[in-house]
VOPANU-306594 format. One record per residue (C-alpha): x negated, y, z. Coordinates in steps of 0.05 Angstrom, whole numbers, plus 5000, padded with zeros to 4 digits. Layout:
N
XYZ...
***
This chain:
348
081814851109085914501163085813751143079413271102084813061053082213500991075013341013076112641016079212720939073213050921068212570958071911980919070312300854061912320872058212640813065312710772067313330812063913980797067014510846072214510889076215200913081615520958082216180931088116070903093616570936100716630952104516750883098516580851095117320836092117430762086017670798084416970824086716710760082017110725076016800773077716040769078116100690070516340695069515830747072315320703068115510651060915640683061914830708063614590648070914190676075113890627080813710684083214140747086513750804090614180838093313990908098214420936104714730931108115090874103515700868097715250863100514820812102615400773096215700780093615080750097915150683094615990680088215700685088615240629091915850584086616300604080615770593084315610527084916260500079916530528081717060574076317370610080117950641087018040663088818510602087017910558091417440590097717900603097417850522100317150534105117340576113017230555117317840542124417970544126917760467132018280480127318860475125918830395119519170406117218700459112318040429113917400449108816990460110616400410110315680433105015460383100716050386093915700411091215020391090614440447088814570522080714570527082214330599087813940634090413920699092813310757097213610807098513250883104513660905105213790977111414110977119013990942118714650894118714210821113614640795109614060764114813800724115014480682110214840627112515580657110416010726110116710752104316930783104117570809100118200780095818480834096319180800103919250797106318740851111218510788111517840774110317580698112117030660107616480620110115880590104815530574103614980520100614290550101214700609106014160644100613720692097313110649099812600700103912820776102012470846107212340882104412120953108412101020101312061050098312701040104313131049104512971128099713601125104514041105108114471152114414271169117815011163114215091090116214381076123914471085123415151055121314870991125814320993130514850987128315060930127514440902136214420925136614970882134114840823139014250824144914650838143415120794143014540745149814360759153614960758149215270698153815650652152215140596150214500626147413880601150513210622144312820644141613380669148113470720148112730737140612760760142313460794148313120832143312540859138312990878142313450915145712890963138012520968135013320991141713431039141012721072133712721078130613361077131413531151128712841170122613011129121213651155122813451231117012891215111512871182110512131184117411921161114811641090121011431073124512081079118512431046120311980991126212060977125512810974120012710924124912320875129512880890124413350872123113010802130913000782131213590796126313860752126813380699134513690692131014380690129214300623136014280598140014710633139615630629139815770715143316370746141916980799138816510850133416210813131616850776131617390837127617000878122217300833123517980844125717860921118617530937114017880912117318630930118718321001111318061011115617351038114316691015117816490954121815940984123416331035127416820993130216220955134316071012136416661019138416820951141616120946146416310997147616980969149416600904153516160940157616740975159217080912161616550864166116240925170416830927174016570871176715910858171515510829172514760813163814580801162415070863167914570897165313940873158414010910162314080973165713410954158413080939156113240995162112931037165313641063171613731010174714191048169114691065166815251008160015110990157515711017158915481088156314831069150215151041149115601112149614951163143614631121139415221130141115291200139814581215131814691192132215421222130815761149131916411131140416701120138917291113134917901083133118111152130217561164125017681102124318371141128118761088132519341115139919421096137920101067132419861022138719460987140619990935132419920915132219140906139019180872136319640821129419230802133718690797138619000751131919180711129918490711131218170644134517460670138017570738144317860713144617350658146916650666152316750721158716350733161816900756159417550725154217970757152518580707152319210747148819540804155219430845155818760842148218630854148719040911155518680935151018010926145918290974149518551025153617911033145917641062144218401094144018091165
***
């Protein structure tokens, strides 16, 4: 809406493109979801090129499953939604359970999330407000963009905020309570290219080369995703965001230093050994952690995401009811007291 670049795209493609759209949404809603797969299907598209950030890449991957299963409402594509294994009643929505995508998607990222490295995204319900999982098969894009160019539109704030998140990923790579080796080594590159160039990125837009380099650091990142189970940060984010009404990088960082906080109070050597990468041995990682969100002037705090020190007790509990943020911990987090210990370490 605020730049030519997407109608330049389209103009380049002449007679080739068949529709072009915005209404895409914050968290991607299944209601929007629900009106793209029609859209896709009244033109006739057999590729979606999604330029954007994380929500619109994910939104991307829905589209295909709804278009490929053919979902016309949102009741028939919750049915494809992934449940809890732990709940033996629950289905599970099994990896080869529809034949090949029936349309594909390109994605330009504009931001540092990583989601278009992976086949899985939450969108968010517009009846309940809950997120929902779908992993999605072929759902990963056909072929990524990586182009300094057209992220110069992004704002610098959303920019660093997804770098973030793109910083946690990889740290949660790293410390991940069963971690692959490749998977670390990429993580431990990608979080010393997002701490040295992230905050020259999002102070300029037209520093290519630091735009760059967080774009490689975006990639290892996710590429180590694949391999490794991640802990509270990742996870609460998608109860945080959505409940909060703040932007899901936003309450990344936020939840990032939470994590941080918690696992530090004990002797930790991984937790230490990102302090060392990133040149500050004799600082915990939590302070470390603080000082780069400061430096971009991100959220610390749930404040900050206007959340009230009394509505704690009420996030703890949906997150205790979530079924992956008390799973996959360094340091144990299992009960309502410790969730709410976690939060109020980032209360103000």
């Amino acid at each position: 809406r605020t730049t030519n670049a997407v109608q330049e795209i389209a103009e380049s493609l002449g007679d080739r493109c068949v529709g072009v759209s915005d209404e895409v949404g914050e968290h991607a809603p299944i209601s929007n979801i629900i009106k793209a797969v029609h859209r896709v299907e009244e033109t006739s598209a057999d590729v979606i090129i999604c330029v954007g950030g994380g929500s619109l890449t994910d939104f991307g991957k829905f589209v295909q499953l709804g278009v490929t299963v053919g979902a016309k409402t949102r009741e028939e594509l919750l049915e494809w939604r992934q449940i809890n294994r732990a709940d033996p009643k629950a289905p599970m929505q099994p990896p080869e359970s529809f034949g090949p995508a029936k349309v594909r998607q390109i994605a330009v990222p504009t931001t540092f999330s990583t989601a278009e490295i992976t086949p899985a995204g939450t969108p968010v319900d517009d009846v309940t407000g809950a997120k929902v999982l779908f992993s999605v098969r072929y759902g990963s894009p056909r072929a990524v963009v990586y182009d300094p160019d057209i992220v110069r539109f992004t704002p610098s704030a959303l920019l660093a905020a997804t770098g973030i998140r793109g910083f946690d990923h990889a740290v949660n790579n790293v410390i991940s309570v069963s971690p692959n080796p490749l998977g670390s080594e990429l993580s431990k590159r990608s979080i010393a290219l997002f701490a040295e160039y992230l905050p020259r990125a999002a102070a300029s837009g037209s520093d290519r080369v630091a735009i760059a380099q967080c774009q490689l650091a975006s990639w290892m990142a996710a590429m180590a995703n694949l391999a490794a189970p991640h802990g509270f940060s990742h996870t609460s984010v998608h109860v945080l965001a959505p409940w909060a009404k703040a932007g899901h990088s936003d309450a990344a960082c936020v939840m990032l230093l939470a994590q941080a906080r918690w696992f530090c109070q004990e002797p930790d050597e991984v937790m230490q050994s990102l302090s060392v990468l990133l040149g500050r041995p004799d600082d915990p990682f939590d302070e470390v952690v603080l000082d780069l969100l400061r430096s971009m002037n991100l959220p610390t705090s749930l404040r900050d995401l206007g959340v009230d020190h009394q509505q704690i007790p009420e996030l703890a509990q949906l997150m205790l009811d979530h079924p992956s943020v008390t799973k996959n911990n360094r340091r144990p987090i299992a009960t309502i007291d410790d969730l709410i210990a976690v939060l109020e370490s980032v209360a103000k």
